[in-house]
N, C-alpha and C positions, 0 to 999 in steps of 0.2 A: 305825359310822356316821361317826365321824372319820376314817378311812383313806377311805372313799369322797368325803365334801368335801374333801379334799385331792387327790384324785385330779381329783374336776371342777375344782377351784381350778386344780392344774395343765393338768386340758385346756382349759379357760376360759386360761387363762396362753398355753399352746401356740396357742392360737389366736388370740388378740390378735396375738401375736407372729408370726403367720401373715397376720392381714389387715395389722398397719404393715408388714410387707416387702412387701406387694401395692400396699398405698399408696404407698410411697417407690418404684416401679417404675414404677406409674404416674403419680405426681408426674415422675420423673425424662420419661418417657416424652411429658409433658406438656409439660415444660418444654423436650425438645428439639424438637417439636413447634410450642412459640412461637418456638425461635430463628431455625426454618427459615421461618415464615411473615414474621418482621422480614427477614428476606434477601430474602426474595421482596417484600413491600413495599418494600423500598432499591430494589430490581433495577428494579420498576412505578414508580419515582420519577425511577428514571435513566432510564427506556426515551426517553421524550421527547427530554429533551439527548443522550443516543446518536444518535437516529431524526435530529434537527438533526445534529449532527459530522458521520454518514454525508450523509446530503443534501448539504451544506456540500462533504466533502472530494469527492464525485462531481464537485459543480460545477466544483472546481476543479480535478479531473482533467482533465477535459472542457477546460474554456479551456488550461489547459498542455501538453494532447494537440493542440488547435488552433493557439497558438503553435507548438509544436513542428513541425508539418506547415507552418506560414507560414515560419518558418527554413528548410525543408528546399526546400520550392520557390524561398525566394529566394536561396538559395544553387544551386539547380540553374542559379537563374536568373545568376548570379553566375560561374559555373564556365561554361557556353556562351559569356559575351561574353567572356568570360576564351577560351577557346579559340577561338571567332571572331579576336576581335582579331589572336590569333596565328597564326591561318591567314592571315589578311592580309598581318600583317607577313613571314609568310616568302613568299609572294607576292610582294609587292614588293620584297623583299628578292631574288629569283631573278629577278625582270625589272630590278632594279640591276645586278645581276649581268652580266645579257645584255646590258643597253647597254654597262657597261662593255670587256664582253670587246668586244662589237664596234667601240665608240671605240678601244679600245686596237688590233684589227688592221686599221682603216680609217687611223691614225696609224701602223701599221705598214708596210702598203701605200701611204701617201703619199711614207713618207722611201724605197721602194724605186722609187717611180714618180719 
């Protein structure tokens, strides 16, 4: 009868020691459980000032995409009178040209007349 309480003592023992490793598994199990749901709670805290930044940084893509397009037209606009101008000036520049050539052979054909 002493061999058999010792034998339960031991399986009583064996099992104890069978449910705290079931416990410390699921303690453990628990507890990574809470670490994830604190991440996920920081995550639902940030969401808002994220949701702002993104809002915010769109905005200001937008006006910098629209600046950007206002530089490029007033430089298109910049670059035309720029080449206007210089179509002119070689214009006038080739009718200088032509008066001169022809002062010069009207004062040619004066000293031969």
């Amino acid at each position: 009868e002493c061999d058999q309480q010792k034998e339960a003592l031991r399986n009583t023992s064996e099992q104890l020691c069978n449910v705290k490793d079931a416990l410390h598994r699921e303690l453990e199990a628990h507890s990574g459980c809470q670490k994830k749901l604190v991440v996920a709670l920081e995550a639902a805290e940030r969401e808002p000032q994220l949701q702002k930044l993104l809002a915010s940084s769109t905005m200001e893509t937008a006006k910098l995409q629209g600046d950007l397009r206002a530089l490029q037209e007033d430089s298109a606009r910049t670059l035309q009178s720029a080449t206007d101008a210089h179509a002119q000036a070689m214009d006038q520049l080739q009718m200088d040209l032509a008066e001169a050539k022809k002062a010069h052979s009207d004062a040619g054909n004066q000293n031969i007349g």
